[in-house]
Z-matrix of the N, CA and C atoms (Angstrom, degrees):
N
C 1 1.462
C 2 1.528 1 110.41
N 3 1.665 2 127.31 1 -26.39
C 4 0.952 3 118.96 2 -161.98
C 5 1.743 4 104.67 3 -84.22
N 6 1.223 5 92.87 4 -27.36
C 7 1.277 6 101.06 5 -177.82
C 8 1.520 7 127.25 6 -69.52
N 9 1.094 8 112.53 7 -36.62
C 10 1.533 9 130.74 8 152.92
C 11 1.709 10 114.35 9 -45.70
N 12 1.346 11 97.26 10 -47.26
C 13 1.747 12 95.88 11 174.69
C 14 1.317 13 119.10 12 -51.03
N 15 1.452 14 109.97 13 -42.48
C 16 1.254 15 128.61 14 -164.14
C 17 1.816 16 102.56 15 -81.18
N 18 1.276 17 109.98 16 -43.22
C 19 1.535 18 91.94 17 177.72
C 20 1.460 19 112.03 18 -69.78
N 21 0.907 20 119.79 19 -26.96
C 22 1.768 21 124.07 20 173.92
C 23 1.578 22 103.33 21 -35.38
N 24 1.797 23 74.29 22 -67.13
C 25 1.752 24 80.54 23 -145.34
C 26 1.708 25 102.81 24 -62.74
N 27 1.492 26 105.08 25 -25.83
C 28 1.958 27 99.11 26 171.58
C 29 1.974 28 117.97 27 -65.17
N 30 1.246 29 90.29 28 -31.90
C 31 1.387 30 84.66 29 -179.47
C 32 1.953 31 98.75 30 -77.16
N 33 1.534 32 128.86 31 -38.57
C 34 1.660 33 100.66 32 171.40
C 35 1.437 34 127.58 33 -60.61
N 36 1.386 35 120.91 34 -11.97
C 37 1.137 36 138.79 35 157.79
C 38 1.820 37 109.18 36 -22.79
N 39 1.353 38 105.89 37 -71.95
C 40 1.233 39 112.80 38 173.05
C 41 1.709 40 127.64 39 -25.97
N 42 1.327 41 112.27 40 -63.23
C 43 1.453 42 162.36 41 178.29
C 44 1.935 43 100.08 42 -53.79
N 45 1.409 44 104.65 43 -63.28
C 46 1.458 45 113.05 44 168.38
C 47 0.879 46 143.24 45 -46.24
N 48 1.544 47 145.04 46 94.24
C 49 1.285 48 111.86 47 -172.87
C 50 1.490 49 116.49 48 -80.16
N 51 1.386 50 113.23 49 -16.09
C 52 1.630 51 117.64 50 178.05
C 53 1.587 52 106.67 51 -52.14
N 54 1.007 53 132.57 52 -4.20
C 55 1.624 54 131.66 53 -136.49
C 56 1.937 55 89.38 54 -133.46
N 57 1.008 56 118.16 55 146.90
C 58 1.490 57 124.75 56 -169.82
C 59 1.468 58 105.13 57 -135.37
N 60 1.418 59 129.81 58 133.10
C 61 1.766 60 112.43 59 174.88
C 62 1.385 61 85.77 60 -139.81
N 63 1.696 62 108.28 61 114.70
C 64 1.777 63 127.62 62 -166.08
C 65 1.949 64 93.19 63 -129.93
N 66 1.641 65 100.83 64 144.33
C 67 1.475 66 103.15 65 169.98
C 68 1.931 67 97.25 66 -92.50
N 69 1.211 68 99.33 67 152.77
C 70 1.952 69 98.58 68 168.86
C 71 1.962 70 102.40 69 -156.40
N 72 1.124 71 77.16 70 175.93
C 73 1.580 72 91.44 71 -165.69
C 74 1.405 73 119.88 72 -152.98
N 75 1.358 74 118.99 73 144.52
C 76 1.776 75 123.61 74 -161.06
C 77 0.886 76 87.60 75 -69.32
N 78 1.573 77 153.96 76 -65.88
C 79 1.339 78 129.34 77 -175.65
C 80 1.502 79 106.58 78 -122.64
N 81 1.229 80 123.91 79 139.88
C 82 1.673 81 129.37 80 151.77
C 83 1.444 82 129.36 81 -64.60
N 84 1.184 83 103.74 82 -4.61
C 85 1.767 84 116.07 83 178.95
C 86 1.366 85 106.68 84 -131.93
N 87 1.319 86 123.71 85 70.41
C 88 1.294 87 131.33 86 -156.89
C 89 1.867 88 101.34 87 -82.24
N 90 1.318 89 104.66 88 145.12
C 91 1.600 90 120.19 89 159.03
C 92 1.604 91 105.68 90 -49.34
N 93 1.444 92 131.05 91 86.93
C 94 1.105 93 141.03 92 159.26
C 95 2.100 94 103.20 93 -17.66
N 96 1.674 95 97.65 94 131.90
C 97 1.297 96 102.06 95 -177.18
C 98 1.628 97 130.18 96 74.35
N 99 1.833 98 99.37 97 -21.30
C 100 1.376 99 99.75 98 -173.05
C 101 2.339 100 98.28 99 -102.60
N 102 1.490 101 92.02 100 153.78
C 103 1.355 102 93.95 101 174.77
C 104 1.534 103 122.55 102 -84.84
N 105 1.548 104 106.08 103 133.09
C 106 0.835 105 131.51 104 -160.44
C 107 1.504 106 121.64 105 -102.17
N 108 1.804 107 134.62 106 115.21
C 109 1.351 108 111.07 107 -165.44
C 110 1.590 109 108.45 108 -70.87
N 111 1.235 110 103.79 109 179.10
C 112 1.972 111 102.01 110 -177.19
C 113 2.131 112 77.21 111 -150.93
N 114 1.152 113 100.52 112 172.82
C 115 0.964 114 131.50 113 -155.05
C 116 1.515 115 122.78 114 -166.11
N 117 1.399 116 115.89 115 113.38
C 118 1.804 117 117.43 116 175.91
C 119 1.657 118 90.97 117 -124.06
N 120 1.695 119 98.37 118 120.45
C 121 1.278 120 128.00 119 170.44
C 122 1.519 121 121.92 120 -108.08
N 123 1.360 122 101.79 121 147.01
C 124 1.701 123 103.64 122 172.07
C 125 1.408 124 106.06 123 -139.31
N 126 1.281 125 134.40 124 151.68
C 127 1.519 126 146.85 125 163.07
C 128 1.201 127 112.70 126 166.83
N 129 1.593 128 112.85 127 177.69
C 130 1.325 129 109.24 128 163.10
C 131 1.429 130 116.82 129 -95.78
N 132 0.778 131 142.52 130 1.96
C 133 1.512 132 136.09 131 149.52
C 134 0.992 133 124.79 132 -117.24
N 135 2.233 134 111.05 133 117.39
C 136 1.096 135 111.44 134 170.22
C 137 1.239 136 136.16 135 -78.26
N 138 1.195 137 142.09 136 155.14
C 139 1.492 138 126.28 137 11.97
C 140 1.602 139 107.44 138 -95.89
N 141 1.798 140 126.76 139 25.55
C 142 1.277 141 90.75 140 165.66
C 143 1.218 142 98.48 141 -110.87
N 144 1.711 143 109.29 142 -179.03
C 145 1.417 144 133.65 143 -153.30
C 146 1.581 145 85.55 144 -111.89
N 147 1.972 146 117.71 145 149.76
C 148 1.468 147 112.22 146 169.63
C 149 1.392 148 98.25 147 -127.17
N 150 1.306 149 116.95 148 -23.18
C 151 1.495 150 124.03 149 -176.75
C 152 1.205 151 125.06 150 -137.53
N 153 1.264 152 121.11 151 146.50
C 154 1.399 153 119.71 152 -161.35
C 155 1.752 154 94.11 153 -109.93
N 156 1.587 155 91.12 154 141.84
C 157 1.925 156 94.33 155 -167.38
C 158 1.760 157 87.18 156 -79.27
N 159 1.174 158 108.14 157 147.18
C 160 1.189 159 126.76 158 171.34
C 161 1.619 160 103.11 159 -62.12
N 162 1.372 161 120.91 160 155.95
C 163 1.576 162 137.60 161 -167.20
C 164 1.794 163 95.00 162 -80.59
N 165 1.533 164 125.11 163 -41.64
C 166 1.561 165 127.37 164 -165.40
C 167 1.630 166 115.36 165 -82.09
N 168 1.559 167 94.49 166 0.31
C 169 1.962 168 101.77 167 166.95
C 170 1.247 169 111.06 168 -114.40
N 171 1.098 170 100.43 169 -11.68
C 172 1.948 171 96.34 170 159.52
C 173 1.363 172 115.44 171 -61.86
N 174 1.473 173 132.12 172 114.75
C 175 0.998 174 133.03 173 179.45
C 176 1.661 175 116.84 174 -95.58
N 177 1.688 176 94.33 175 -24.12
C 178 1.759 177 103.74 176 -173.55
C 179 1.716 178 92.65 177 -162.07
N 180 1.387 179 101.78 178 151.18
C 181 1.504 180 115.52 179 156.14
C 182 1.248 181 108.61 180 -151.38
N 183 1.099 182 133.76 181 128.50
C 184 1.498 183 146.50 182 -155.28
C 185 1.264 184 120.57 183 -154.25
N 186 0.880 185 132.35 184 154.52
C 187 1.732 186 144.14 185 -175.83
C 188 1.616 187 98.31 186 -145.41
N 189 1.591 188 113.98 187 118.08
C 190 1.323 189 99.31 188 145.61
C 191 1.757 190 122.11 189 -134.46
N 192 1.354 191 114.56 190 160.16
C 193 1.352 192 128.00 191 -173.67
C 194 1.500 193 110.53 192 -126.45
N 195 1.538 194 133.46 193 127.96
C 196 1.168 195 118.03 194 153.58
C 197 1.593 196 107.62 195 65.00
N 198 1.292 197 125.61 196 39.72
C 199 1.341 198 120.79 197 175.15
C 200 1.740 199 114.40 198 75.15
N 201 1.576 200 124.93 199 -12.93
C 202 1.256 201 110.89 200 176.74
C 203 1.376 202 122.82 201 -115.57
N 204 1.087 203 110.11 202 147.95
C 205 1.878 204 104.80 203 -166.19
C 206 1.435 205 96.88 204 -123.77
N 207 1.482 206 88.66 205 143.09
C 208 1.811 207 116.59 206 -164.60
C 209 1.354 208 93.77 207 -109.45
N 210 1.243 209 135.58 208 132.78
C 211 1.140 210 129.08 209 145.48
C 212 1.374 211 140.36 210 -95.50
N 213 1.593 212 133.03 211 132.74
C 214 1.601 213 118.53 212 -130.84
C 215 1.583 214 82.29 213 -114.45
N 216 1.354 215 96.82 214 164.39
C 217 1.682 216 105.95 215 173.74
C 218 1.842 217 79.26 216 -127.65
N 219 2.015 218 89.50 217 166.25
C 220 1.301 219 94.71 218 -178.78
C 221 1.442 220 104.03 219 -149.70
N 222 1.695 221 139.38 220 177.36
C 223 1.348 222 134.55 221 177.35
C 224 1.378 223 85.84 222 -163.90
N 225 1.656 224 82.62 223 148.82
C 226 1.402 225 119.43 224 -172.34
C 227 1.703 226 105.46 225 -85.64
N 228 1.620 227 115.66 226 128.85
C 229 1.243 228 125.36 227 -169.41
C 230 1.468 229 89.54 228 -155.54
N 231 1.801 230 113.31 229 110.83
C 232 1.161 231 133.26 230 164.70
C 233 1.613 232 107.11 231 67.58
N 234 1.126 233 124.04 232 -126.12
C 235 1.492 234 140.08 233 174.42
C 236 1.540 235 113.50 234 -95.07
N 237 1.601 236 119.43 235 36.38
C 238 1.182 237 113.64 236 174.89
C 239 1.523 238 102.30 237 170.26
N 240 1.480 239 114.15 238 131.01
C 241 1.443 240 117.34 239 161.07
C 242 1.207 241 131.20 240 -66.13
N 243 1.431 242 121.47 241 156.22
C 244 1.702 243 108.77 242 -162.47
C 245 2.102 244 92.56 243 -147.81
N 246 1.008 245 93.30 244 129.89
C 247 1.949 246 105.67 245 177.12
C 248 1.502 247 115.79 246 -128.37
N 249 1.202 248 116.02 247 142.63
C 250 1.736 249 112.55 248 -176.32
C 251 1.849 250 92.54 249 -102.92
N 252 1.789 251 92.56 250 156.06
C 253 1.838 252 84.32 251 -164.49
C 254 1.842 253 71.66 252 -152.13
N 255 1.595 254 118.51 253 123.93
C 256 1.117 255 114.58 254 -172.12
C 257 1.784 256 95.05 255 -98.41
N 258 1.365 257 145.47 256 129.38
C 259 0.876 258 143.69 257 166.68
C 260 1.903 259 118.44 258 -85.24
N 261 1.355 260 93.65 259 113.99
C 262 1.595 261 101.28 260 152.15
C 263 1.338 262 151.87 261 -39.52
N 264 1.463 263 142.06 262 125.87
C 265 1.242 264 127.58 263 -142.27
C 266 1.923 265 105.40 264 -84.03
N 267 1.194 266 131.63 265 153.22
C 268 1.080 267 109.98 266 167.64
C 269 1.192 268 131.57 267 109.13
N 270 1.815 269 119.95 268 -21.63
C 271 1.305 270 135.01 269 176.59
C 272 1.724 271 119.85 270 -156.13
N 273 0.638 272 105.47 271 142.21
C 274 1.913 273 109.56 272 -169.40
C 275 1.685 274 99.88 273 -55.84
N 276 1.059 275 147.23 274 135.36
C 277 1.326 276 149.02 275 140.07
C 278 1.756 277 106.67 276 -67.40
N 279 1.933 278 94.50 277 117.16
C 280 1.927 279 91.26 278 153.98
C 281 1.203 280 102.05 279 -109.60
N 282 1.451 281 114.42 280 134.52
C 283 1.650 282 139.54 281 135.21
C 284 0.970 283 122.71 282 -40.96
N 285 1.527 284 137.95 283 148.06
C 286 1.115 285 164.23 284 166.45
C 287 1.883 286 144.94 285 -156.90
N 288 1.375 287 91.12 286 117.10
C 289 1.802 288 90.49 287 -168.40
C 290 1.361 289 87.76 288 -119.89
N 291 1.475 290 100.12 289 122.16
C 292 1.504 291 119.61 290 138.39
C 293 1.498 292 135.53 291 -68.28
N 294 0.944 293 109.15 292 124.88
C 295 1.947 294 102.89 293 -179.55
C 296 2.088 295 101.19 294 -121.58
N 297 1.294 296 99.77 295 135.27
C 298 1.646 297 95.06 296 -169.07
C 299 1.878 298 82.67 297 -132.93
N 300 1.336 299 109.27 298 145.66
C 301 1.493 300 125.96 299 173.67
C 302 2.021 301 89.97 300 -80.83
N 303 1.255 302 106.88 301 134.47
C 304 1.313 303 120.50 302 158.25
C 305 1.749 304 117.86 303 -31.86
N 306 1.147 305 137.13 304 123.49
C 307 1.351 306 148.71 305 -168.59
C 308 1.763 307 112.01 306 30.13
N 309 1.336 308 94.18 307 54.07
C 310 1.707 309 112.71 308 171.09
C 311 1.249 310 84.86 309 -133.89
N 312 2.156 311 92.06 310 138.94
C 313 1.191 312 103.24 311 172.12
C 314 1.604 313 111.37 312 -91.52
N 315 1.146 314 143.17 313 -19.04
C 316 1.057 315 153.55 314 150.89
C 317 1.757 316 159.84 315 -39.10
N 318 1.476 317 123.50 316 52.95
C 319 1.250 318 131.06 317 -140.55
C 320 1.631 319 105.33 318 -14.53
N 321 1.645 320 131.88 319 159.17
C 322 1.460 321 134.79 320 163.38
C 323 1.195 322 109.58 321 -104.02
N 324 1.484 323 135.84 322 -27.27
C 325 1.547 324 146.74 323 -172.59
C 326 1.456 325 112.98 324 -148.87
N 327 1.485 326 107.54 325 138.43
C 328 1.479 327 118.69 326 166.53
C 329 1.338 328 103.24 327 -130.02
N 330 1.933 329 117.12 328 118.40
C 331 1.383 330 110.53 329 162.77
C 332 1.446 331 92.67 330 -120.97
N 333 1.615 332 97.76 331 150.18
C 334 1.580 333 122.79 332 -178.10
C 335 1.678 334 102.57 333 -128.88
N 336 1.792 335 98.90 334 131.89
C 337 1.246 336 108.46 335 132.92
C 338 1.250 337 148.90 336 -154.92
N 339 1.461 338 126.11 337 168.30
C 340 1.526 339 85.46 338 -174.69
C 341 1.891 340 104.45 339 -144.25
N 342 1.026 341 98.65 340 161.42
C 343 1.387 342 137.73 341 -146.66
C 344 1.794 343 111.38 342 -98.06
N 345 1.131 344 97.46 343 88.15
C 346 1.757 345 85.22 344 169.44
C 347 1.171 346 132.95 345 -142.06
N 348 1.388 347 112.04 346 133.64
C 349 1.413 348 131.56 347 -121.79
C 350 1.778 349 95.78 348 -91.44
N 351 1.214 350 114.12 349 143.61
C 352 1.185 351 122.60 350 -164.57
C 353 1.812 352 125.61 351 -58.87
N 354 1.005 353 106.12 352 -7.91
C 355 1.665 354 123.00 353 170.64
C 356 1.733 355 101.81 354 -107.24
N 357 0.927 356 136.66 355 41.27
C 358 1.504 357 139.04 356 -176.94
C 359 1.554 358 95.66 357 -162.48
N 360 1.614 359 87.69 358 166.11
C 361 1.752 360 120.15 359 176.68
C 362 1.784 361 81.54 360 -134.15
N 363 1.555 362 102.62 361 156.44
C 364 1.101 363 138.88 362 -153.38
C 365 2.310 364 88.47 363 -122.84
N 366 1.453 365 108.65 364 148.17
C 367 1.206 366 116.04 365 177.73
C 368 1.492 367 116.67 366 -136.55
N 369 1.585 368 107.74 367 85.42
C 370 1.756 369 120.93 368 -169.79
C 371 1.631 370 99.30 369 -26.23
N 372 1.533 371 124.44 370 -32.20
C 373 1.449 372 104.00 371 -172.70
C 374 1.879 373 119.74 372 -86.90
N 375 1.394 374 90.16 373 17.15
C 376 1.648 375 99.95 374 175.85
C 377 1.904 376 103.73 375 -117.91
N 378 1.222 377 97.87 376 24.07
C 379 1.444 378 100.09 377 169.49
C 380 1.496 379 134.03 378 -84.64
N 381 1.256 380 100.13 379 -27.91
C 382 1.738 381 114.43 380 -175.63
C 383 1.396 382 84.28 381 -94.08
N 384 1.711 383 90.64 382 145.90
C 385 1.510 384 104.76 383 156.39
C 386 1.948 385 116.90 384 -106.37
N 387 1.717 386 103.01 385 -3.60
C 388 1.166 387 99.30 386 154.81
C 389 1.179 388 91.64 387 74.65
N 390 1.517 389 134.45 388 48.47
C 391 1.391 390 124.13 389 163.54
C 392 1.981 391 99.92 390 -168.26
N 393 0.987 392 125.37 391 141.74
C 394 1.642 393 119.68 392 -160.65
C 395 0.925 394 125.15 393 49.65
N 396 1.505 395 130.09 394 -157.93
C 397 1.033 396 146.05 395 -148.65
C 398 1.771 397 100.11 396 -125.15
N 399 1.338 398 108.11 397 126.38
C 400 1.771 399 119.53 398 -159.78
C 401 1.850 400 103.88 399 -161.70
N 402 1.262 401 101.34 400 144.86
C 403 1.230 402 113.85 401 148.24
C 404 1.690 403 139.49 402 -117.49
N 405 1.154 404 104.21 403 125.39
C 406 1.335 405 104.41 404 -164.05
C 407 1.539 406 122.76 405 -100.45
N 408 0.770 407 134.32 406 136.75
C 409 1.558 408 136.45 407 174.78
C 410 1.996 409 102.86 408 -63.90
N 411 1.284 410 117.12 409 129.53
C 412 1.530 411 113.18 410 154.80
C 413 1.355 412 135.30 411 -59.38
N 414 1.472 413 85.59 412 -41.91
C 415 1.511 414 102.21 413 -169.24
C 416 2.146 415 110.93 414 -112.86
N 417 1.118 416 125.11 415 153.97
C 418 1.423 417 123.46 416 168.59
C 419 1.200 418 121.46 417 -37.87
N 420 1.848 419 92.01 418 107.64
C 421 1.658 420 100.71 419 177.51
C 422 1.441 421 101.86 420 -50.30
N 423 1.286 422 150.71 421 -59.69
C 424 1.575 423 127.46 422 -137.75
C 425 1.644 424 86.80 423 -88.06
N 426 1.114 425 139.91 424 11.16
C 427 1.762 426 129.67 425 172.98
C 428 1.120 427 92.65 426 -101.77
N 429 1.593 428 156.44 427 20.53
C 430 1.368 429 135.00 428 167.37
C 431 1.918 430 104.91 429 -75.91
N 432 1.213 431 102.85 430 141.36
C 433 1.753 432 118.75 431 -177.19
C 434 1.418 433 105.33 432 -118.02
N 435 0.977 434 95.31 433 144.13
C 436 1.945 435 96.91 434 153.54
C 437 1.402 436 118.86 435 -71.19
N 438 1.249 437 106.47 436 145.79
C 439 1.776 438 115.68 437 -174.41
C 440 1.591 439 99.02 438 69.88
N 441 1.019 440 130.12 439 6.12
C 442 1.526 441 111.47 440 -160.05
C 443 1.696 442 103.94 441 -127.14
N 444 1.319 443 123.25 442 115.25
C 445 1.661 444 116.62 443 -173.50
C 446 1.082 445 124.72 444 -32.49
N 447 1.451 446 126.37 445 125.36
C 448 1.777 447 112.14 446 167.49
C 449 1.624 448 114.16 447 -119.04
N 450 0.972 449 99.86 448 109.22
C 451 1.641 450 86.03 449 -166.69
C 452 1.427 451 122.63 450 -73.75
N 453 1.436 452 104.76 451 152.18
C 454 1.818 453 103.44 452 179.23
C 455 1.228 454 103.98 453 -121.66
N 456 1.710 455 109.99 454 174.37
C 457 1.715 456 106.75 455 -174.75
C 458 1.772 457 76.14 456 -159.06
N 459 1.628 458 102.04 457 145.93
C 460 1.427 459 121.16 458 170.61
C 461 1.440 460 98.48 459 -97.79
N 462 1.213 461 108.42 460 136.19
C 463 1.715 462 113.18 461 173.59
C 464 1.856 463 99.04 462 -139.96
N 465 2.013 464 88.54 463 129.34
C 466 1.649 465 103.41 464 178.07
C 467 1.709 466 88.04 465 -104.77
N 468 1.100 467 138.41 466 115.03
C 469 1.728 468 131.77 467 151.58
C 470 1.320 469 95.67 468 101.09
N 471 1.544 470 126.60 469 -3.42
C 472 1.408 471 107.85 470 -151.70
C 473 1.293 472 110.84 471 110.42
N 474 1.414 473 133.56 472 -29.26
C 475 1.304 474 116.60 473 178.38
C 476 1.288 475 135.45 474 -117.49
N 477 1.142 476 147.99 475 110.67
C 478 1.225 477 153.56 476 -175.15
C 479 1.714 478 119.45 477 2.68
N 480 1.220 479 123.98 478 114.79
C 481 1.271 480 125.86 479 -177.12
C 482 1.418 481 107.15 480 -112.75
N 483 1.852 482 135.26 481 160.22
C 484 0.893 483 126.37 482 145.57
C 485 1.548 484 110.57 483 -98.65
N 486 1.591 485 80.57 484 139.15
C 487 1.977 486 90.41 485 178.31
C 488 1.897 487 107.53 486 -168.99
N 489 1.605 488 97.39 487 163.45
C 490 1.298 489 99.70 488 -171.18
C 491 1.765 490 108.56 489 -89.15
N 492 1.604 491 116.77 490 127.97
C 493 1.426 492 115.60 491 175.78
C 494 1.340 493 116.43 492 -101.43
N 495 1.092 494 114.47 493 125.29
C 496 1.635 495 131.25 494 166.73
C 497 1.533 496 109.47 495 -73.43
N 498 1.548 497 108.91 496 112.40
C 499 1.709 498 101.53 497 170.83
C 500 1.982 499 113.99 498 -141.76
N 501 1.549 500 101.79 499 114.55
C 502 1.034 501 121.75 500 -154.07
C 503 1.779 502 99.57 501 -104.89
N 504 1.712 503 104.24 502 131.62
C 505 1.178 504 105.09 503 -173.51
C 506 1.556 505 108.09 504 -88.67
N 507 1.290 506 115.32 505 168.17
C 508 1.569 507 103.39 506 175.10
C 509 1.292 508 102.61 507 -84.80
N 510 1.619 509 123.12 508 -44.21
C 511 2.101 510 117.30 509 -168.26
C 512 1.826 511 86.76 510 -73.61
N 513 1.469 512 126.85 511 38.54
C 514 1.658 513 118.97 512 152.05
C 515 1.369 514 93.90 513 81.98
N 516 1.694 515 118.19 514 152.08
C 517 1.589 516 148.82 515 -173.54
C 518 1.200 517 97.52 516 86.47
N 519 1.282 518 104.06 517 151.43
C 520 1.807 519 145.36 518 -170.56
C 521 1.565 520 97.33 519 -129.56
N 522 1.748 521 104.31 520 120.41
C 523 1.495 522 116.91 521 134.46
C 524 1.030 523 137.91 522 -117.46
N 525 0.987 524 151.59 523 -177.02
C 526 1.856 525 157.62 524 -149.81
C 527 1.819 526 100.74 525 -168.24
N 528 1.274 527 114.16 526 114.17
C 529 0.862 528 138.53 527 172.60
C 530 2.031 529 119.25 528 -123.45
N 531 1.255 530 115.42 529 149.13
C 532 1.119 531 132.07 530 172.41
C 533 1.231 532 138.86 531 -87.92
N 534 0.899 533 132.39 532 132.21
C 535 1.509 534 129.15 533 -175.57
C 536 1.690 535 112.74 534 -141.81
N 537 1.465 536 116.71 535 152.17
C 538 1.132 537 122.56 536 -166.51
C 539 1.316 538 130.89 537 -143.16
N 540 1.638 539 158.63 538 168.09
C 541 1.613 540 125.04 539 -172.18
C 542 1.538 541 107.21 540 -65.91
N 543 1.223 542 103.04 541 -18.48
C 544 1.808 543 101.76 542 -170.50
C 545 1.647 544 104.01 543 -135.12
N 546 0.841 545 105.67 544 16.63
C 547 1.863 546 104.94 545 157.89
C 548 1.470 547 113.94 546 -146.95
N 549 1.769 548 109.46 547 118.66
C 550 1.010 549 118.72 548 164.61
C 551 1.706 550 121.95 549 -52.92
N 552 1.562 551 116.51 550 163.08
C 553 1.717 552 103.78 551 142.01
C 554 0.856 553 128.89 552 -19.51
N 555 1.298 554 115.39 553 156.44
C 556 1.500 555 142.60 554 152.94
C 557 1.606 556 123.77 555 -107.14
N 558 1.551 557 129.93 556 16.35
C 559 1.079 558 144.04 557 -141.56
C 560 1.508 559 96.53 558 -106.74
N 561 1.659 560 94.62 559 108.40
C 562 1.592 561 105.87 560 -178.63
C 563 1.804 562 98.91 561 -123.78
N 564 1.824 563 99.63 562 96.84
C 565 1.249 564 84.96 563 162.13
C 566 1.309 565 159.25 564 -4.31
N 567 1.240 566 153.31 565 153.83
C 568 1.649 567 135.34 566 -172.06
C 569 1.975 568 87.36 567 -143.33
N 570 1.464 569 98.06 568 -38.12
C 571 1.884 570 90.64 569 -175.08
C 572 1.721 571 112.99 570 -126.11
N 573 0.997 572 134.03 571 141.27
C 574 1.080 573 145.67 572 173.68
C 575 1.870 574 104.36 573 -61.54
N 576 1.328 575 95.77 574 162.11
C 577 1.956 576 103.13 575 -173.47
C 578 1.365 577 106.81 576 112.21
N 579 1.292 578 107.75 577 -160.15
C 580 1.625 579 130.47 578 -177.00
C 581 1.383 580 93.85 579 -99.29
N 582 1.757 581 98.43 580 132.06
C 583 1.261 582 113.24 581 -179.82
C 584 1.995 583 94.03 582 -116.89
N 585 1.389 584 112.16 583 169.27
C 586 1.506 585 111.46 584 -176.44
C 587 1.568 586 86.90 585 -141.64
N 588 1.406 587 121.76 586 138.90
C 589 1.229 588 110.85 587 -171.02
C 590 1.654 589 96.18 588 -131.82
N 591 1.165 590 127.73 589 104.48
C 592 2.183 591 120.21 590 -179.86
C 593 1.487 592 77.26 591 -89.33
N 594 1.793 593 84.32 592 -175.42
C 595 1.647 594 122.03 593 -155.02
C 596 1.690 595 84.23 594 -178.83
N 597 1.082 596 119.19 595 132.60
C 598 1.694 597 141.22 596 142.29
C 599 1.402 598 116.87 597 -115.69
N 600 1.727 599 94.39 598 128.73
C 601 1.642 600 105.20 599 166.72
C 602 1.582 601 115.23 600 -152.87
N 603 1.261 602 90.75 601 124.10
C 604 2.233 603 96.30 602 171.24
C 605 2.127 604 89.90 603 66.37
N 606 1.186 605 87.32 604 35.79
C 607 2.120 606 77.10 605 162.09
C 608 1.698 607 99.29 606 77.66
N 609 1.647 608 134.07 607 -15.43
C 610 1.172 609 102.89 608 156.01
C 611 1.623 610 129.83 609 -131.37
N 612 1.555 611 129.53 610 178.26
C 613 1.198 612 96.16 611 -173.80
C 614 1.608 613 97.13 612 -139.34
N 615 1.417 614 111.17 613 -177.87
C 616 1.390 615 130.88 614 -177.73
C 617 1.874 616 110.14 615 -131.85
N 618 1.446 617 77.41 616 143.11
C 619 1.878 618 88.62 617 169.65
C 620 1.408 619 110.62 618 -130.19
N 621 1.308 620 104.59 619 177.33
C 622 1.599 621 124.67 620 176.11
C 623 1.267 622 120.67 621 -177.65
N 624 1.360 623 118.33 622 130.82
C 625 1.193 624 151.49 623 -159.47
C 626 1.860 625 112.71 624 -104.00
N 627 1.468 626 109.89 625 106.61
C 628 1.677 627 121.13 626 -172.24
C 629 1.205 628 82.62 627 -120.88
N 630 1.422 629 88.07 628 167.00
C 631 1.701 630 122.94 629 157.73
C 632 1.499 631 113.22 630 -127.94
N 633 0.964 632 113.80 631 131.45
C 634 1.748 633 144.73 632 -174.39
C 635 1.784 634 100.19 633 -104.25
N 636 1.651 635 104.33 634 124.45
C 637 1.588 636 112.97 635 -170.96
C 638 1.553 637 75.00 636 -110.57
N 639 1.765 638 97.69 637 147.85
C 640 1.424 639 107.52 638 143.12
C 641 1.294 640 125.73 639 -51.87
């Protein structure tokens, strides 16, 4: 029975907007070669997790680097699933979780992140995977600053959407920023940490998970 509760309440997740489903990871600048934890969270307050998405709405979990795609397995531990994803030396790893509603043909959630490994630079134009609904950074995730612009871009298929982004710090405050086919953000940090940024469009949505340096 308990378990049933729990897929419920992950599948209203979807449906919610109070409710957030973000990938994260013990570090974003991982020790090249060494394994790395990963983490799929849900709640309404980030960065903690209250529910763990059930294993039968996972539609995909993936990592890719350099043209090759890993596919991740994951298990449920407390209020959140947790997967080890060893990163390669040399090229940024992006993440990816699919979430699909039971006999819908249609993904409900895309969270992305990505990963780059401490002997590498990362290349904003290897950010999209060019398929759903995503937000992408313009510029090099590990160069985002506080006070300092980072730009975002909504992408449906690959192509530029206008839509409103939600981006929630973890040390607390909410902004809302804009985006458009031909104007990025305007989203200039205020606090350093992990930032989580949603987006809703046409009934589904996407997240992503940065880190902000002093």
């Amino acid at each position: 029975m308990k378990r049933l509760v729990v897929i419920a309440l992950a599948a209203a997740a979807f449906s919610a907007s109070a409710h957030e489903i973000w990938l994260d990871a013990a570090s974003l600048r991982p020790e090249p070669g060494q394994p790395v934890e990963l983490f799929i969270r849900c709640g309404h307050y980030f960065p903690a997790s209250e529910l763990a998405v059930a294993d039968r709405l996972i539609a995909a979990f993936y990592a890719e680097c350099a043209g090759a795609r890993e596919e991740l397995a994951s298990t449920a531990e407390g209020g959140q699933r947790r997967a080890l994803y060893t990163a390669p030396g040399g090229c940024a790893a992006r993440l990816t979780l699919v979430l699909k509603r039971p006999h819908l043909e249609e993904p409900a959630h895309w969270a992305s992140l990505i990963l780059v490994p401490q002997n590498a630079q990362s290349e904003p134009a290897d950010y999209s995977r060019g398929q759903g609904l995503e937000i992408v950074p313009l510029a090099r995730v590990e160069d985002a600053r506080r006070n300092e612009p980072f730009p975002l871009a909504v992408l449906r298929d690959g192509i530029r959407i206008r839509a409103k982004v939600q981006i929630m710090a973890a040390e607390g405050g909410t902004s809302w920023v804009e985006t458009g086919a031909d104007l990025p953000s305007t989203f200039s940090p205020r606090k350093s940490g992990r930032h989580l940024a949603a987006v809703s469009d046409r009934g589904q949505t996407a997240t992503l998970v940065f880190d902000v340096s002093p």
